[in-house]
C-alpha positions in Angstrom: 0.0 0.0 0.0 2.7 2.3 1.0 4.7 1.9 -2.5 1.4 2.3 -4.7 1.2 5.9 -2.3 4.0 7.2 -3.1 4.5 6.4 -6.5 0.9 8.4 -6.8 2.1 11.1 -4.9 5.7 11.3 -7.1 3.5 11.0 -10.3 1.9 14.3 -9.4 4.8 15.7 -8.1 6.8 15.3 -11.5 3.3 16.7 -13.2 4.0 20.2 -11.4 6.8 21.4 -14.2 4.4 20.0 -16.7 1.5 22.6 -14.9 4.1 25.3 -14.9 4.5 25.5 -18.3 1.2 26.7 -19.3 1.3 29.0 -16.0 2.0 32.8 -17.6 3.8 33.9 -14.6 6.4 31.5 -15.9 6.3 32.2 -19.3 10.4 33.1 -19.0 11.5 30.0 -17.0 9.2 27.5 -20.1 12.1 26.5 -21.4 14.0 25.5 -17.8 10.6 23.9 -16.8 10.6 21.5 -19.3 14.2 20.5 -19.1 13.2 19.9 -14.9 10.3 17.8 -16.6 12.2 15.5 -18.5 15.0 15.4 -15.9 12.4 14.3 -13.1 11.0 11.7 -15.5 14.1 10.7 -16.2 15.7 10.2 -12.7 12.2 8.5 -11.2 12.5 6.1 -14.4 16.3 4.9 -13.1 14.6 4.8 -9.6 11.9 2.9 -10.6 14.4 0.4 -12.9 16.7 0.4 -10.0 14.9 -1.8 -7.4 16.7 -4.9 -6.6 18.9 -4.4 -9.0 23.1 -5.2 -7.6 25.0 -4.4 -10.4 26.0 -1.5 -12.9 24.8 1.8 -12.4 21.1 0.6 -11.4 22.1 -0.5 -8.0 22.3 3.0 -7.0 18.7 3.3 -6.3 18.4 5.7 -3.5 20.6 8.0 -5.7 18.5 8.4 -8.1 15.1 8.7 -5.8 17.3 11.7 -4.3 18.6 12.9 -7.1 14.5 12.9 -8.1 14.0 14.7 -5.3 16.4 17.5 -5.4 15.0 17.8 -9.1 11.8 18.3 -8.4 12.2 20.6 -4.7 14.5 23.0 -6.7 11.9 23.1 -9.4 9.1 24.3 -7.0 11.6 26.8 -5.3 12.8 28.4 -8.2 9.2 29.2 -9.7 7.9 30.6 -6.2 11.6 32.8 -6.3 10.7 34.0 -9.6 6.9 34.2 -8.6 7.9 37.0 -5.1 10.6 38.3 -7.0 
C-alpha cells in the first residue's frame, strides 16, 4: 500500500513542471521547466528500474530517488523565487 502511495504522490509531483509551463507567470522560465520535466522523468525512471537491481549503475537506487527529489524541490523553489521576485 505504501509503495502504490507514493509512486501516486511522485507522479503528481513530476506533473507540477508539466502545470508550470502553461502558467503565464512562468512564461520566462518554459524552457527550464521542461528540461526539470524531462530530468524528473528521467531520474524516477532509473529509480523505478533500480529496485533490486546489484549491479552496474542501477544499483544506485536511492541515488537516483534523491537525485529525483532534489530535481523536483529545486523546481518548486525556483518558480515561487521567480513568482515573489
Amino acid at each position: 500500500m505504501h509503495g502504490i502511495a507514493s509512486g501516486i504522490g511522485f507522479i503528481f509531483f513530476i506533473l507540477n513542471p508539466l502545470w508550470a509551463i502553461r502558467i503565464a507567470e512562468f512564461k520566462d522560465l518554459r524552457y527550464f521547466n521542461i528540461a526539470l520535466l524531462f530530468l524528473a522523468v528521467l531520474t524516477f525512471v532509473l529509480f523505478i528500474a533500480s529496485e533490486n537491481k546489484n549491479s552496474g549503475i542501477l544499483r544506485y537506487s536511492g541515488l537516483f530517488q534523491r537525485l529525483n527529489l532534489i530535481i523536483l524541490y529545486g523546481h518548486l523553489i525556483l518558480n515561487y523565487a521567480w513568482m515573489i521576485r
